[in-house]
Each structure stands twice: as C-alpha cells, then as structure tokens.
C-alpha positions in Angstrom: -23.1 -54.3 -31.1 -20.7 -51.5 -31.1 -21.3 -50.0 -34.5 -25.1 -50.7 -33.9 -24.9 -48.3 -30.3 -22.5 -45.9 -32.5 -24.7 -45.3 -35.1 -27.5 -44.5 -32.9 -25.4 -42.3 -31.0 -24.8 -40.4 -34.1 -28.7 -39.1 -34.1 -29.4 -38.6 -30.6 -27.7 -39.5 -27.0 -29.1 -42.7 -25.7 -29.5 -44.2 -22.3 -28.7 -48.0 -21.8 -32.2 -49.0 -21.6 -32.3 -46.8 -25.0 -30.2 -48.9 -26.8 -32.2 -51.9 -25.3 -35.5 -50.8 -26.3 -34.0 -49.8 -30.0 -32.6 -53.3 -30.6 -35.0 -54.9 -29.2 -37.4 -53.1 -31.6 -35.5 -53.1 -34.6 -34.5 -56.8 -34.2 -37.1 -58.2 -32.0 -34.1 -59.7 -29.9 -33.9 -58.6 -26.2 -30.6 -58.3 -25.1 -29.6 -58.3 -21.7 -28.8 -55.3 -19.6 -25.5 -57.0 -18.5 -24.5 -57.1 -22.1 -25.1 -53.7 -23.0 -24.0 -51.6 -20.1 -20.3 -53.6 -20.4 -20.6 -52.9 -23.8 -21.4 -48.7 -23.3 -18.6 -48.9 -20.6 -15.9 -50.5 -22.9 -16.7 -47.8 -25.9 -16.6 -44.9 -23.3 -13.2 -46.4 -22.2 -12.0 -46.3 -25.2 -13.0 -42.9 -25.9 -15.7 -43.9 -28.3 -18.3 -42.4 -26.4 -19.0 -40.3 -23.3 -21.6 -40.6 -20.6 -23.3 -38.0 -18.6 -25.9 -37.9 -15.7 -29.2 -36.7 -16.8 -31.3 -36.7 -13.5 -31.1 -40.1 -12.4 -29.9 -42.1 -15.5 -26.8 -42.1 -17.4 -26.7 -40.4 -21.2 -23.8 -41.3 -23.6 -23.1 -39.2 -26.6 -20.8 -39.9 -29.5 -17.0 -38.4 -29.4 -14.8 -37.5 -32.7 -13.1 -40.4 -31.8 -16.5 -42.2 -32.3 -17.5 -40.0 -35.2 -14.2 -41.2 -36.8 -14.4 -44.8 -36.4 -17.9 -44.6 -37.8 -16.5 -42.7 -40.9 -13.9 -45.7 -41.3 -16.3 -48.2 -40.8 -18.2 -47.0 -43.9 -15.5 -46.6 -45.7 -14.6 -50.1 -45.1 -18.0 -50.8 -46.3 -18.1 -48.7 -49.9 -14.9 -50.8 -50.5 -16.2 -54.3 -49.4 -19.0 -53.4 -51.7 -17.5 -52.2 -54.4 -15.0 -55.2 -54.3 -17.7 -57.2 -54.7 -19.4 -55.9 -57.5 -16.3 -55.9 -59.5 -15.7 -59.4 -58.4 -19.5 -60.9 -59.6 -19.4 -58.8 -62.8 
C-alpha cells in the first residue's frame, strides 16, 4: 500500500479519499478509509510524506525522504529483475 500511495504522490498531492478512489479504480478493490488514513498517518510519521489543510480536507505531498525511498525501491526492482533474467537464461 505504501509504495502504491508513494508513487501517486510522486505526480500530484492526494487526499485520502484520493488514494481511495485511485485504487479503487485502478484495482477495482475498495479499500476502507480506516486502512488508508492509518496508512497516510504512519508514512507522514515517518517522514515519508507530509500533509497540509486545503480548505476543509487534508493534502499529503511526497518529502525527499519519500522521493528517496521510491528511488531505492526501483533500484531494488532493476536488480530483482535483472537477477532474474540472468537466472532463466
């Protein structure tokens, strides 16, 4: 769930009920508010993202911190990958 919310955070700031909509039409799943707000609280705890008041609902925005740990993420990923390849070839 996190590196889903982070990577949407990388195009644009998102609302909770942002992030619900965008999975919900991306995966056709609806997740629960419950679920997502205590997972937009734990990132911006950890410094992964920040909220803000726009009006009357909350926006969150990716950090550096979270800009980082979606740059090691695909890193991660090239390797896995390429570890693969090299493993089936």
């Amino acid at each position: 769930m996190d590196i889903l919310i982070l990577g949407q955070l990388r195009n644009k700031p998102m609302s909770g009920y942002d992030v619900i909509e965008f999975i919900h039409k991306k995966f056709h799943i609806l997740v629960s508010s419950g679920t997502i707000y205590s997972t937009l609280y734990s990132m911006e705890r950890d410094g992964l993202i920040e909220g803000m008041w726009e009006q009357r609902k909350r926006v969150y925005i990716l950090t550096d911190k979270g800009e980082e740990k979606i740059k090691i993420i695909q890193n991660a990923n090239e390797k896995i990958q390429r570890f693969i390849a090299d493993l089936l070839a």
